[in-house]
C-alpha positions as CSV (number, residue, x, y, z in Angstrom):
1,X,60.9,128.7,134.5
2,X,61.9,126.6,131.3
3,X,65.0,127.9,131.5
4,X,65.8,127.1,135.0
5,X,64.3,123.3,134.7
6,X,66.5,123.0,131.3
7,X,69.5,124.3,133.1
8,X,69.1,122.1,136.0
9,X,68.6,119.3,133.4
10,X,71.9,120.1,132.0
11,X,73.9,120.0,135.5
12,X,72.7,117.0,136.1
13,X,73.4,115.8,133.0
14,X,77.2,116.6,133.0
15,X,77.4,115.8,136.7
16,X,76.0,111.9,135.9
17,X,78.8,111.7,133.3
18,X,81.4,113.5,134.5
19,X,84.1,111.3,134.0
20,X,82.9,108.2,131.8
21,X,85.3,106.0,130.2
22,X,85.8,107.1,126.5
23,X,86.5,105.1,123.5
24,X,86.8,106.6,119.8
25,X,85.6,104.6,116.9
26,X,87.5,104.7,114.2
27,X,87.5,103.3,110.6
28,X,85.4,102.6,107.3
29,X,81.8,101.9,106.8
30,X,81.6,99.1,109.5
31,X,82.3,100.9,111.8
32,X,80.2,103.2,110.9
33,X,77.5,100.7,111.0
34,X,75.1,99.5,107.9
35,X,72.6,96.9,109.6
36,X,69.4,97.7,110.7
37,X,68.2,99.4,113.7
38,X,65.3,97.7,114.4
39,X,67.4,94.9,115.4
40,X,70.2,96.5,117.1
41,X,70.7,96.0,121.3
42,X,69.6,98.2,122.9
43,X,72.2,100.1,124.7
44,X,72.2,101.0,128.3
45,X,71.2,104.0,130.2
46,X,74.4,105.3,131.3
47,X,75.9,104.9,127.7
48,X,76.3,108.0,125.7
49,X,77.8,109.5,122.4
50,X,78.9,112.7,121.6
51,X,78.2,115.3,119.0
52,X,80.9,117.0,117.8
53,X,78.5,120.2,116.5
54,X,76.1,120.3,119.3
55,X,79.2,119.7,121.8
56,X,76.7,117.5,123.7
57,X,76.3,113.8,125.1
58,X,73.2,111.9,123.8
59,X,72.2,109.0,124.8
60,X,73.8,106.1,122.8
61,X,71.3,104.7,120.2
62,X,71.6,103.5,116.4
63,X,72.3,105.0,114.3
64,X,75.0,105.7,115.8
65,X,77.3,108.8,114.9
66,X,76.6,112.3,113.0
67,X,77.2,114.0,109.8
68,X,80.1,116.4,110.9
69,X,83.8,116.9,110.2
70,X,83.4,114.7,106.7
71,X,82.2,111.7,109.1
72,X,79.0,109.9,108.6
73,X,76.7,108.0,111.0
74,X,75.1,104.6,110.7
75,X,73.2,104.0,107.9
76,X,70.8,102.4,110.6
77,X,72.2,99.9,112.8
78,X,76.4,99.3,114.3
79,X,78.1,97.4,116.4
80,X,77.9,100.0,119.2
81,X,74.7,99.5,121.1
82,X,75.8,96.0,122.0
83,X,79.6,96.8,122.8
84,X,78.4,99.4,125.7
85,X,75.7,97.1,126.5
86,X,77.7,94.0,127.2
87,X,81.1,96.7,128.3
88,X,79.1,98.4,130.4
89,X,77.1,95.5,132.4
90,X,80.6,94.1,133.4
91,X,82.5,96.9,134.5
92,X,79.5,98.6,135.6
93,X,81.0,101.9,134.2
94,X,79.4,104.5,132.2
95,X,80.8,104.9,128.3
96,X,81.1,107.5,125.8
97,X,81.7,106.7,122.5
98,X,83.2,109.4,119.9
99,X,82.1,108.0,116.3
100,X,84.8,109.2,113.6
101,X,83.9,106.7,110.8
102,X,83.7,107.5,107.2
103,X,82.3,104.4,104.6
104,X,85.2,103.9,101.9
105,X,87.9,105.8,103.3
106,X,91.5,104.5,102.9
107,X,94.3,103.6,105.5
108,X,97.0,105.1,102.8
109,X,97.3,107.8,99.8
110,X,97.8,105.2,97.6
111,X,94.1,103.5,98.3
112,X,92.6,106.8,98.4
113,X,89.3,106.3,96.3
114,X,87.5,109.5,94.9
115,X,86.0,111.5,97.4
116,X,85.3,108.8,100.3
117,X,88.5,110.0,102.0
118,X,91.8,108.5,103.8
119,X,93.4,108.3,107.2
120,X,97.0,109.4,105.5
121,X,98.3,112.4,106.7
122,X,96.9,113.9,103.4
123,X,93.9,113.7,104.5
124,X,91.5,115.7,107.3
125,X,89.9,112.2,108.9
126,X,92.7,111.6,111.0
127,X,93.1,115.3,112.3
128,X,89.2,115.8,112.4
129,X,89.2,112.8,114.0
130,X,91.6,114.4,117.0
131,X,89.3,117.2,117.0
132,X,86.3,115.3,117.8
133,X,88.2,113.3,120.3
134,X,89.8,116.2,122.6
135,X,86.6,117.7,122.4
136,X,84.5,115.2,123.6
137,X,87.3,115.0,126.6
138,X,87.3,118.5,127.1
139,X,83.5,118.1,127.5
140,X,83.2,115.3,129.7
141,X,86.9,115.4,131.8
142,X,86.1,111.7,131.2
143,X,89.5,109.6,130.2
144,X,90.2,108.0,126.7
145,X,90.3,103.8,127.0
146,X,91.3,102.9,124.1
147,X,90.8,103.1,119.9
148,X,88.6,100.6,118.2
149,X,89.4,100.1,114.5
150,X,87.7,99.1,111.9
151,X,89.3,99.9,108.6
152,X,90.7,97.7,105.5
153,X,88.3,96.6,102.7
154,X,89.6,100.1,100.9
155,X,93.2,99.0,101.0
156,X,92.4,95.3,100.4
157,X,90.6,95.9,97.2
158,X,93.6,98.8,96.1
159,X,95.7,95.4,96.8
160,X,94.1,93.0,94.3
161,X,93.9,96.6,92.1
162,X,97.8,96.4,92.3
163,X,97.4,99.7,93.4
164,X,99.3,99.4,96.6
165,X,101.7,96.5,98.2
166,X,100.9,94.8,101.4
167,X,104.2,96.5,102.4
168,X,102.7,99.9,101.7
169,X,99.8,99.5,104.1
170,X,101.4,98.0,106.7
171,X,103.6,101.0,106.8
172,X,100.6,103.6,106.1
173,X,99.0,101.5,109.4
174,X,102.2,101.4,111.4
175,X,102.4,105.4,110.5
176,X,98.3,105.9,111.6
177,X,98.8,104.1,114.8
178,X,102.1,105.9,115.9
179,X,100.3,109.6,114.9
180,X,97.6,108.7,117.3
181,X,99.8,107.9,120.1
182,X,101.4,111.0,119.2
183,X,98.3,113.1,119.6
184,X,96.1,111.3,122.5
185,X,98.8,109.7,124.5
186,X,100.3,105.7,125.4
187,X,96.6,104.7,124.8
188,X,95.3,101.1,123.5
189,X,94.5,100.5,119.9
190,X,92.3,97.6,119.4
191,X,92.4,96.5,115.7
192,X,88.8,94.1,114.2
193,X,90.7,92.0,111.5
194,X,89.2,92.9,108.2
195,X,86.7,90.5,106.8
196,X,86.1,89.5,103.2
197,X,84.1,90.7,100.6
198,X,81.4,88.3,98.3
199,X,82.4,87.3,95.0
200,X,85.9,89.3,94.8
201,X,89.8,87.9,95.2
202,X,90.4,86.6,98.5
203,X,94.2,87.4,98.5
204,X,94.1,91.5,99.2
205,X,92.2,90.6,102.4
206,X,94.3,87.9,103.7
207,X,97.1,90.6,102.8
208,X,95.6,92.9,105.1
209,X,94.6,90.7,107.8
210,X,98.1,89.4,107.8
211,X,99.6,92.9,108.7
212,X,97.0,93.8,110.8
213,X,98.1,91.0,112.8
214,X,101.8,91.3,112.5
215,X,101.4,95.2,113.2
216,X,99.6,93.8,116.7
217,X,102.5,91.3,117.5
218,X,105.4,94.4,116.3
219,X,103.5,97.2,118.3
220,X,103.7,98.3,121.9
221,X,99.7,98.7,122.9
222,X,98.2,97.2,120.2
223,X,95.8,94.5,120.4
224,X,93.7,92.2,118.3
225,X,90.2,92.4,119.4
226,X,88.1,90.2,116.8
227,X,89.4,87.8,114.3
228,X,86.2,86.0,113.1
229,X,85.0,88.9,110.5
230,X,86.6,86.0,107.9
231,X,83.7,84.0,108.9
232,X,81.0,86.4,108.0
233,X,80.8,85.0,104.3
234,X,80.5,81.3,105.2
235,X,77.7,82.2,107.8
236,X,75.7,84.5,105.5
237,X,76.6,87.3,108.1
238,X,77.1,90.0,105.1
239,X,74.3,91.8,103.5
240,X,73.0,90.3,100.2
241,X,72.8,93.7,98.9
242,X,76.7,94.3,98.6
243,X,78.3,91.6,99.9
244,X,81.0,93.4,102.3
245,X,78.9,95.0,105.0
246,X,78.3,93.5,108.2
247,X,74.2,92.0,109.4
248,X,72.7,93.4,112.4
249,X,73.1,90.0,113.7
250,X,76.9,90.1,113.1
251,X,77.8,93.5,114.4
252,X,75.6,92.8,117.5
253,X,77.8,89.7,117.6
254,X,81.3,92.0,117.2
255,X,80.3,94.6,119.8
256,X,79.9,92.2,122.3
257,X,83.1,90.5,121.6
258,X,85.0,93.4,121.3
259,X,83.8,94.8,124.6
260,X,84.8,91.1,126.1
261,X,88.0,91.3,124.7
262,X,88.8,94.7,125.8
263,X,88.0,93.9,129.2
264,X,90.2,91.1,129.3
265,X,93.3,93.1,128.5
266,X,92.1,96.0,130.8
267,X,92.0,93.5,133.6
268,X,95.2,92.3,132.5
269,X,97.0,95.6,132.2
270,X,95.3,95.8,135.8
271,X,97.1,93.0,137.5
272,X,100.7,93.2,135.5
């Protein structure tokens, strides 16, 4: 009789999100998340992520994400709660959200740091990252939206390190972009400008935020989709403990803008 209620349970499930609108998460450690929970939104019903080793949709909560395929979740609390909250509520649409971030990975080979991993073709984050992705389609039949980005502070330090040129990660992101394109079709990919981190150079993160715009302006479907991350230090929006990690307060404050943004252009894309 279990059986037959949990089996139910599952049809039902699968039915209600049969064909959400999907959006992978890509990046660093903000985008994995490292605020707090306790004050993350509170994300809506019909939002979901999915688990890559259960192949299952949960129900959308910080922290966000899961410890497979060398990517992490949340330490506690992301940006993600609030960008389904506020996406959802104006489209009305359900939303699946496939979490691929890994804290201290790298955009090139050159940035690469010790074991935290990079997005270069040397690396497994970008394929296990596809992996994750097709399954979660697979899963659902639902459609991919977009990419949402997160990813920098590695490369802007290995900048100010003298480790890497601006030149080298603009062509390492250029590369990242078009091998995503390649895999999951003509989709979106919405870049968050990198932010800056306490008490260290300035000029590697201005670097990167200069390409990351200029790779937006040179790039057929990519967009811009948050630029005030610069702001965080005046405001006090990053954590006293590290001083490059986004507040609760701040990613609640990117999700929602990032979902506005993305609506915009989808709207947009709509009408043209």
């Amino acid at each position: 009789m279990r059986l037959l209620a949990y089996m139910i349970c599952s049809c039902i499930l699968i039915h209600a999100h049969a064909q959400p609108v999907v959006y992978l998460v890509a990046g660093q450690s903000n985008a994995q998340g490292m605020g707090d929970a306790a004050l993350s939104t509170k994300a809506p019903t019909n939002a979901w992520q999915y688990s890559f080793a259960k192949d299952s949709l949960l129900p959308l909560a910080d922290p966000c994400g899961f410890d497979e395929l060398s990517f992490k979740p949340s330490a506690s609390g992301s940006a993600w709660p609030s960008f389904a909250a506020e996406y959802s509520g104006k489209s009305g649409r359900s939303i699946l959200i496939v979490q691929a971030a890994r804290g201290g990975s790298s955009c090139t080979k050159a940035s690469e740091l010790g074991s935290y991993g990079t997005w270069a073709e040397s690396g497994v984050l970008f394929s296990n990252s596809i992996l994750k992705t097709k399954a979660a389609l697979k899963k659902t039949s639902g459609s991919l939206a977009g990419i949402i980005w997160l990813q920098g502070e590695r490369d802007a330090n290995a900048i100010n390190d003298k480790k890497q040129t601006a030149n080298q990660y603009k062509t390492g992101l250029k590369n990242l972009i078009e091998r995503f394109q390649l895999e999951l079709g003509d989709i979106p990919f919405y870049i968050v400008l990198t932010g800056y981190y306490r008490d260290h150079p300035k000029e590697g993160f201005d670097a990167v935020r200069k390409v990351q715009e200029e790779v937006a302006k040179e790039m057929r479907n990519v967009f811009v989709v948050y630029k005030n991350t610069h702001r965080f230090l005046t405001k006090k929006l990053l954590q006293e403990k590290d001083g490059i990690h986004y507040t609760q307060p701040a990613l609640n404050e990117l999700g929602t803008a990032i979902a506005r943004r993305i609506i915009t252009i989808e709207k947009r894309k709509i009408e043209e």
